[in-house]
N, C-alpha and C positions, 0 to 999 in steps of 0.2 A: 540891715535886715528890714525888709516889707513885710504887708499883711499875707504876701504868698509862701515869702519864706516862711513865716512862721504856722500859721496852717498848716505850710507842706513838711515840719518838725514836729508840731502839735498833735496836727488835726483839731475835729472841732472838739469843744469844750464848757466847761463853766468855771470861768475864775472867781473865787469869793465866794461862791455859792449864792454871784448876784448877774456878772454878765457872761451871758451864750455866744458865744464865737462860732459865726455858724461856718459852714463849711462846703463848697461842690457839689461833695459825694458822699454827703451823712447822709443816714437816713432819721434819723432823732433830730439835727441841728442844720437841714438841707438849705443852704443859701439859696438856691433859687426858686426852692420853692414859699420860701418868706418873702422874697423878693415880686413873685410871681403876684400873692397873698395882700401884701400890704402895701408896694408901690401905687396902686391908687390912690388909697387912701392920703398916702404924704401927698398925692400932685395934685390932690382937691384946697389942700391949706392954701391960706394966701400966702404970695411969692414973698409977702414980709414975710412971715413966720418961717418957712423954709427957704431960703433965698435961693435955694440951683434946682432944675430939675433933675428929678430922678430916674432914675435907669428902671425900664427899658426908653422913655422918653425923651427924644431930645440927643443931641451929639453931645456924645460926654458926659452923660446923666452922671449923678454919682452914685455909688453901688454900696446896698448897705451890705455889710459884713458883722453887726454883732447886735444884740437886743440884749434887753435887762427885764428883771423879774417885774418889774413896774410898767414894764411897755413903752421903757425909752429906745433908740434909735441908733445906733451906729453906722455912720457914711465914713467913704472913703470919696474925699472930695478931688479933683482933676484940680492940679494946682498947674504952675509955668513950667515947662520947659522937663514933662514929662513926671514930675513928682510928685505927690499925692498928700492932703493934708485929714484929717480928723474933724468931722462933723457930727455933733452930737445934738439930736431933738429930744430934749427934755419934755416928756407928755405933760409930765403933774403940773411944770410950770407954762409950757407954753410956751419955754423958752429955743431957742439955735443957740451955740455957743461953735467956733471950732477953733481949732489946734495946729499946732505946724509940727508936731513931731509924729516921726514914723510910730506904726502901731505898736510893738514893740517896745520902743521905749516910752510912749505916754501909760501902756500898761504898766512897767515896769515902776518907772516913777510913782502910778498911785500907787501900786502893791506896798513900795517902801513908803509911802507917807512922806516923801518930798515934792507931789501935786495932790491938792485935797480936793477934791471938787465933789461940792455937795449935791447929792444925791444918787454917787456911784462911789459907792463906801469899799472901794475893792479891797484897800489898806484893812480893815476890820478881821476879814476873816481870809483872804490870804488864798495862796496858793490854786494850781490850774487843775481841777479832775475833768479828763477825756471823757467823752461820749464815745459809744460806737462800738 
């Protein structure tokens, strides 16, 4: 399962009551209208700090798909040979970190507290409520 299957199961939402999964055709969690909003601001950082460009930028931009109560970042990054990895911009620290598991199960994992990653405390308070 991808970031579409699971949208297209979900819809958009908030897991934890810390990250927004935004969605198409929300109109509370509209992905392209975040997308529309905020891709400049990531394509002004320097390419160290976010190292791919962003979509609509560029062949292959990568396209963000989720935000958190603190104004981090969720990318779905263009990996090899059609597959797609997790990129996450960390505001408070200024940091990139990314992931190579589908979106699905890197959420899954933190909800259960077998990936911690500090400053997306999904594990905390758990469980997905829909928007919409």
């Amino acid at each position: 399962m991808d970031y579409k299957e699971f949208v297209a199961g979900f819809g958009p939402g908030t897991i934890g009551r810390f990250l927004h999964v935004l969605h198409p055709q929300s109109a509370t969690l509209d992905m392209f209208e975040t997308i529309e909003r905020m891709a400049p601001l990531y394509q002004e950082l320097d390419p160290d700090t976010i190292p791919h460009p962003v979509f609509p930028r560029g062949d292959g931009g990568m396209v963000q798909w989720a935000s958190t109560v603190e104004g981090d970042a969720c990318f779905l990054v263009r990996g090899t040979e059609g597959t797609w990895r997790i990129g996450v911009w960390f505001r408070q620290w200024a940091q990139w970190e990314e992931y190579e598991e589908s979106v699905p199960v890197w959420l899954v994992r933190q909800a259960e507290g077998r990936l911690t990653i500090p400053g997306l405390p999904l594990h905390t308070h758990g469980g997905f409520v829909p928007v919409d």
